[in-house]
Each structure stands twice: as C-alpha cells, then as structure tokens.
Biopython code that builds the backbone (N, CA, C, O; Angstrom):
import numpy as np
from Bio.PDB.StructureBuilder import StructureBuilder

atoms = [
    (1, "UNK", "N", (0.851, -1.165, 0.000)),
    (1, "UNK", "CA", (0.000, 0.000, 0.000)),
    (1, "UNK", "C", (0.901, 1.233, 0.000)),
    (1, "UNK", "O", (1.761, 1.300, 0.879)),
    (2, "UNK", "N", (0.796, 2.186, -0.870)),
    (2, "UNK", "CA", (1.466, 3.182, -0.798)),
    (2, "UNK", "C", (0.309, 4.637, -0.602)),
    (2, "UNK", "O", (-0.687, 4.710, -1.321)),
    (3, "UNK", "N", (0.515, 5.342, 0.086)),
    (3, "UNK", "CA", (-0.673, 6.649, 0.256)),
    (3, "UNK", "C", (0.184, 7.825, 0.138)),
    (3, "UNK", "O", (1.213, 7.685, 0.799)),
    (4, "UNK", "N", (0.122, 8.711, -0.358)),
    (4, "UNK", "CA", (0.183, 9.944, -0.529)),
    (4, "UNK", "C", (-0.700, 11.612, -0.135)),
    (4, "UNK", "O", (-1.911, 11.702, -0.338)),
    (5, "UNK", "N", (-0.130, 12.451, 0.257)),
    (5, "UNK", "CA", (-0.975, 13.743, 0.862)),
    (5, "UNK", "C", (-0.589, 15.009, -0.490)),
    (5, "UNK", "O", (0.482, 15.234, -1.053)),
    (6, "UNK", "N", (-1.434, 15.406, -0.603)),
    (6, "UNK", "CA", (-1.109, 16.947, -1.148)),
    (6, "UNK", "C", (-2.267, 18.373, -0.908)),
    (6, "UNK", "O", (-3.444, 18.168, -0.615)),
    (7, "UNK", "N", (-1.804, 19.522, -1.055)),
    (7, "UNK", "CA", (-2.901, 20.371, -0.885)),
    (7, "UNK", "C", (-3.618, 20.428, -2.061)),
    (7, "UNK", "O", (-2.979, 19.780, -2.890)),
    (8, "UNK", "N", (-4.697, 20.910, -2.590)),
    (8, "UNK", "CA", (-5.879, 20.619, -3.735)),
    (8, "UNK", "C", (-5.787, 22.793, -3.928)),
    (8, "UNK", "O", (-5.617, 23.786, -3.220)),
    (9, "UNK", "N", (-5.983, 22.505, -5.048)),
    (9, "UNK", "CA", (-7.182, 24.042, -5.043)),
    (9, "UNK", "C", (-7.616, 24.628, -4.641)),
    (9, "UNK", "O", (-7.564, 25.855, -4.736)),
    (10, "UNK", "N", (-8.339, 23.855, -3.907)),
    (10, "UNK", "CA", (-9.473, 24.547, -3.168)),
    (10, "UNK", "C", (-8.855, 24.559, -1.776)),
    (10, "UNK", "O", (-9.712, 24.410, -0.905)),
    (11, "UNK", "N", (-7.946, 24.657, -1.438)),
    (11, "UNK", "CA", (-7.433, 24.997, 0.588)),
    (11, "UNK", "C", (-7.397, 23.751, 0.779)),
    (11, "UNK", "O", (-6.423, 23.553, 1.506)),
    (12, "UNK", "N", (-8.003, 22.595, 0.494)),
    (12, "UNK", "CA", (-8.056, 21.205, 1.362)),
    (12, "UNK", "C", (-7.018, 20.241, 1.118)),
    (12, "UNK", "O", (-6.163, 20.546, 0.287)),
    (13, "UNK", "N", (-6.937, 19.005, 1.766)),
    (13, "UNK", "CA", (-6.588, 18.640, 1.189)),
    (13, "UNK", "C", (-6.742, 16.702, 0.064)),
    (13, "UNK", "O", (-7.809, 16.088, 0.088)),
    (14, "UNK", "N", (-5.668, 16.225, -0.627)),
    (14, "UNK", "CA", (-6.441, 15.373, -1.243)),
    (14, "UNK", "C", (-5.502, 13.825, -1.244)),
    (14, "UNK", "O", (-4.363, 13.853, -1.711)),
    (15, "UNK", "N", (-5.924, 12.858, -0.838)),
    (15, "UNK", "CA", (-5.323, 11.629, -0.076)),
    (15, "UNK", "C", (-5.322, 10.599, -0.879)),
    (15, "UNK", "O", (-6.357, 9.982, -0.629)),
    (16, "UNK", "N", (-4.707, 10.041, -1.748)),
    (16, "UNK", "CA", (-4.422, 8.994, -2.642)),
    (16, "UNK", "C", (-4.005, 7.591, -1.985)),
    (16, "UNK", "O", (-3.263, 7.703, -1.009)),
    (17, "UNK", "N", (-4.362, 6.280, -2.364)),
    (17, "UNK", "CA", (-4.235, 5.345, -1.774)),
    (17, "UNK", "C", (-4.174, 4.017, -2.777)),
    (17, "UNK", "O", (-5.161, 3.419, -3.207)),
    (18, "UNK", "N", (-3.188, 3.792, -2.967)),
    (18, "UNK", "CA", (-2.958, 2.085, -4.029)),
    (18, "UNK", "C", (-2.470, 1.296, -2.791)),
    (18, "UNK", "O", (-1.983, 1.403, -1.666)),
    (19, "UNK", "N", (-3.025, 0.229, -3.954)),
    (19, "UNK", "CA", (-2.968, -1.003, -3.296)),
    (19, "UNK", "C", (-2.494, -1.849, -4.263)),
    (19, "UNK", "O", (-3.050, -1.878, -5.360)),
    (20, "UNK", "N", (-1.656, -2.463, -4.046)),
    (20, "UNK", "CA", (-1.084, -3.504, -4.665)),
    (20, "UNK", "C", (-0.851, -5.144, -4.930)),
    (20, "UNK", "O", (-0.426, -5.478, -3.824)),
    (21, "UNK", "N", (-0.875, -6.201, -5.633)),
    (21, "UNK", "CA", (-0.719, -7.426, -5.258)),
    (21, "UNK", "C", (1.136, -7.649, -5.118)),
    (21, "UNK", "O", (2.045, -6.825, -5.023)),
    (22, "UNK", "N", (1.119, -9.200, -5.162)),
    (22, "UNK", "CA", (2.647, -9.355, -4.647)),
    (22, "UNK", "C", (3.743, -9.075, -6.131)),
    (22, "UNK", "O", (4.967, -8.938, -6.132)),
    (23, "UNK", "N", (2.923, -9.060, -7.139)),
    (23, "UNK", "CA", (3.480, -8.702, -8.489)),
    (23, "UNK", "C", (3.531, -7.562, -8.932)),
    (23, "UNK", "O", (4.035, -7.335, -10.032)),
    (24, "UNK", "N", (2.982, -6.550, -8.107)),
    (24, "UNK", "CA", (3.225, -4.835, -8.288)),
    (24, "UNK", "C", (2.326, -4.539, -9.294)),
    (24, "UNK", "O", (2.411, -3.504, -9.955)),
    (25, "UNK", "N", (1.314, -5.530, -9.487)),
    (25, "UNK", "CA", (-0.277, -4.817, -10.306)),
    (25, "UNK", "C", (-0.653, -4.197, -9.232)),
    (25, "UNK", "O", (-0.454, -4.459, -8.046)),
    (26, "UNK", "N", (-1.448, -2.995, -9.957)),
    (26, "UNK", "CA", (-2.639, -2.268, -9.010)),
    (26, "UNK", "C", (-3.806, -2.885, -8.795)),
    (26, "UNK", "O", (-4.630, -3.111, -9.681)),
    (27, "UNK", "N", (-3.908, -3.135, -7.800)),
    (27, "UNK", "CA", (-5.259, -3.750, -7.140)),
    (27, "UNK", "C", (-6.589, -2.754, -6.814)),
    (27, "UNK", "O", (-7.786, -3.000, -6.963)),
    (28, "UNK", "N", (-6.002, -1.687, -6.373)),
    (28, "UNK", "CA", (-7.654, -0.868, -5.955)),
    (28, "UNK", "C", (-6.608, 0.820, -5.978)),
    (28, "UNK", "O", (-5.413, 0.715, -5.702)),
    (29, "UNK", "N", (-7.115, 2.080, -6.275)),
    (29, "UNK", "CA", (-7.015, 3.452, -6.346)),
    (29, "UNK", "C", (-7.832, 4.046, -5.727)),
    (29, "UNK", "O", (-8.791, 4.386, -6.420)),
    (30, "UNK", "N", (-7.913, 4.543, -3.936)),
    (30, "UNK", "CA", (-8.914, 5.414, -3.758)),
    (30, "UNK", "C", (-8.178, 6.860, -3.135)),
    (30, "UNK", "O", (-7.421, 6.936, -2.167)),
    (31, "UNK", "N", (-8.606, 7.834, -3.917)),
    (31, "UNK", "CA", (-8.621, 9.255, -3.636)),
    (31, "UNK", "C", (-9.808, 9.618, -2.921)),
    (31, "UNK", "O", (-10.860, 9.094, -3.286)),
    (32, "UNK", "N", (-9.821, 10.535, -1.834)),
    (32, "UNK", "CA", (-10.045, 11.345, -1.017)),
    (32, "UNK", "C", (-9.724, 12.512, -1.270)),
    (32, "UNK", "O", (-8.570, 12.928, -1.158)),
    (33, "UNK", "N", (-10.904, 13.338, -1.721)),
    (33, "UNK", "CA", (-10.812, 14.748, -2.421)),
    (33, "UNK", "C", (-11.644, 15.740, -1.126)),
    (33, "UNK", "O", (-12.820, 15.570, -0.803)),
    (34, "UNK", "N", (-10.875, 16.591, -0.626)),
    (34, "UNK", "CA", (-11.103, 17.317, 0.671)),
    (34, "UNK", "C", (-11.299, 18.844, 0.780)),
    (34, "UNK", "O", (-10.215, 19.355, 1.062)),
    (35, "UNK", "N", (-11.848, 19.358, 0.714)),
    (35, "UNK", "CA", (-11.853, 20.935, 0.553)),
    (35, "UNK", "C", (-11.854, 21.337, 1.499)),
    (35, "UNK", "O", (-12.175, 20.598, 2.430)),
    (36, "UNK", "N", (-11.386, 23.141, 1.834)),
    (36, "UNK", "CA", (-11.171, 23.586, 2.820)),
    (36, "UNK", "C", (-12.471, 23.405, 4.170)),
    (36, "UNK", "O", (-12.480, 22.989, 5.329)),
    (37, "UNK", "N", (-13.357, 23.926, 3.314)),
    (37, "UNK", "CA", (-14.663, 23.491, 3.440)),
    (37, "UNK", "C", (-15.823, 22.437, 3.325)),
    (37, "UNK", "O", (-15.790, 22.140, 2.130)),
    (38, "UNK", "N", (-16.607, 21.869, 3.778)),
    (38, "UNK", "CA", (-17.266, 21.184, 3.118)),
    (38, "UNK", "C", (-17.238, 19.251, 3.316)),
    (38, "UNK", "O", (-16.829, 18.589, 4.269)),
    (39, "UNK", "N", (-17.795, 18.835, 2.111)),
    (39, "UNK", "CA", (-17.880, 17.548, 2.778)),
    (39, "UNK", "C", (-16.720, 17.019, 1.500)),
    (39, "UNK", "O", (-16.403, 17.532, 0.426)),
    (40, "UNK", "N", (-16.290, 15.755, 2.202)),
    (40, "UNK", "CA", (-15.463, 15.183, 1.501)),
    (40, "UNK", "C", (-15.762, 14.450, 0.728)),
    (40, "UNK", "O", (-16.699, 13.832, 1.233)),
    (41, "UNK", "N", (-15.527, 13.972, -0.500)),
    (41, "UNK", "CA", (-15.464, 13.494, -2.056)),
    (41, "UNK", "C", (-14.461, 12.026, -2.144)),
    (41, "UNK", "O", (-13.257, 12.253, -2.031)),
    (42, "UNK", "N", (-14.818, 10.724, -2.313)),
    (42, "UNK", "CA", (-13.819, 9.597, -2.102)),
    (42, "UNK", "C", (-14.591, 9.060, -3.687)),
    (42, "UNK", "O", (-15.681, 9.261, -4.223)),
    (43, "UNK", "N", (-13.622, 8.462, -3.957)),
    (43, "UNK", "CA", (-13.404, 7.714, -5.588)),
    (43, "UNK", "C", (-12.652, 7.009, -5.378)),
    (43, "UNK", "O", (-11.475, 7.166, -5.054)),
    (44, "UNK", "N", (-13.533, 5.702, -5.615)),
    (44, "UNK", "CA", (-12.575, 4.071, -5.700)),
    (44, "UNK", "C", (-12.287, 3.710, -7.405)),
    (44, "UNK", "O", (-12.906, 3.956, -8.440)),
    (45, "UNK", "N", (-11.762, 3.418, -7.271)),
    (45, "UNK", "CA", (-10.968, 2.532, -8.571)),
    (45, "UNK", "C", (-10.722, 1.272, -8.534)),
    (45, "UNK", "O", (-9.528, 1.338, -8.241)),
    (46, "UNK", "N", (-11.036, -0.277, -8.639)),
    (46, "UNK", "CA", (-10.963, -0.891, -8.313)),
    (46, "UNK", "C", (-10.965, -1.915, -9.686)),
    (46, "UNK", "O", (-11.971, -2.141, -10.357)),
    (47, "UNK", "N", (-9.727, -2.431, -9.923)),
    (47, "UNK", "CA", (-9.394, -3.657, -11.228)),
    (47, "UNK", "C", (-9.533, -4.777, -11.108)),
    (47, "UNK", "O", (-8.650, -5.602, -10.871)),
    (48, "UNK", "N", (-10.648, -4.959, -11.255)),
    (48, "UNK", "CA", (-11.799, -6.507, -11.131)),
    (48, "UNK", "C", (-10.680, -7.117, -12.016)),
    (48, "UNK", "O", (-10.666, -8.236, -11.503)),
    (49, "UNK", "N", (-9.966, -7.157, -12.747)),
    (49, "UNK", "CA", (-9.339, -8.589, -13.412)),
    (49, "UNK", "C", (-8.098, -9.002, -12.512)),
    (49, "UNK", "O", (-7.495, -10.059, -12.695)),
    (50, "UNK", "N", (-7.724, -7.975, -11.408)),
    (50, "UNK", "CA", (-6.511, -8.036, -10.839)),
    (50, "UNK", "C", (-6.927, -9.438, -9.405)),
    (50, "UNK", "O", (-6.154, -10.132, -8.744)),
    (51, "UNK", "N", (-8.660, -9.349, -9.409)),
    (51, "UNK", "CA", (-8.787, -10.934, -8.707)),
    (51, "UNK", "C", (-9.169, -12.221, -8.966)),
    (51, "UNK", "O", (-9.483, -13.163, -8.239)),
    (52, "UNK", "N", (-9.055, -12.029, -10.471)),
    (52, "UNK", "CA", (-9.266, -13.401, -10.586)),
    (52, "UNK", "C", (-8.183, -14.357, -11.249)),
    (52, "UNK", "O", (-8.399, -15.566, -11.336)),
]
sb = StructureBuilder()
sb.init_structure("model")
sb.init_model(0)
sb.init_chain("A")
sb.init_seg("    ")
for serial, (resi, resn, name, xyz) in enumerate(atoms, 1):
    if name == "N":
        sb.init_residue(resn, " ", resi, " ")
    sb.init_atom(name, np.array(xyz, "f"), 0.0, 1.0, " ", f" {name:<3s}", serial, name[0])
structure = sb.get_structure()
C-alpha cells in the first residue's frame, strides 16, 4: 500500500491510496478529495481482473 498527501485548489486537502498485489499490479485506487470546506469526495478505482 502506498498513500500519498497533497494540498488541492481549493485549501483542502487530497489523499491517494494504491494497493497492490505481490506482483506490483494495481489492485484498488482510492482518492479522497477534501476541501477547505465542506464535505469530503472519495473515488474508488478498483481492477476486477486483478482478482481473478
């Protein structure tokens, strides 16, 4: 699992998250999109061929 932080545009900030198998395919991508204000925004990504 590797996660990452940065500030966004908008004042907030925005939280990236892979996941990996033991072969260094991507398994799942979820961002966390955060504004200064407000409610927070999450987007999964998730590579259905990476389980079967």
């Amino acid at each position: 699992m590797i996660q990452s932080a940065a500030k966004n545009h908008l004042g907030g900030t925005d939280y990236v998250t892979n996941t990996y198998n033991f072969r260094g395919k991507l398994l799942t991508s979820t961002r966390v999109h955060t504004p200064a204000t407000g409610a927070a925004i999450t987007i999964v990504v998730i590579d259905r061929p990476g389980y079967f």
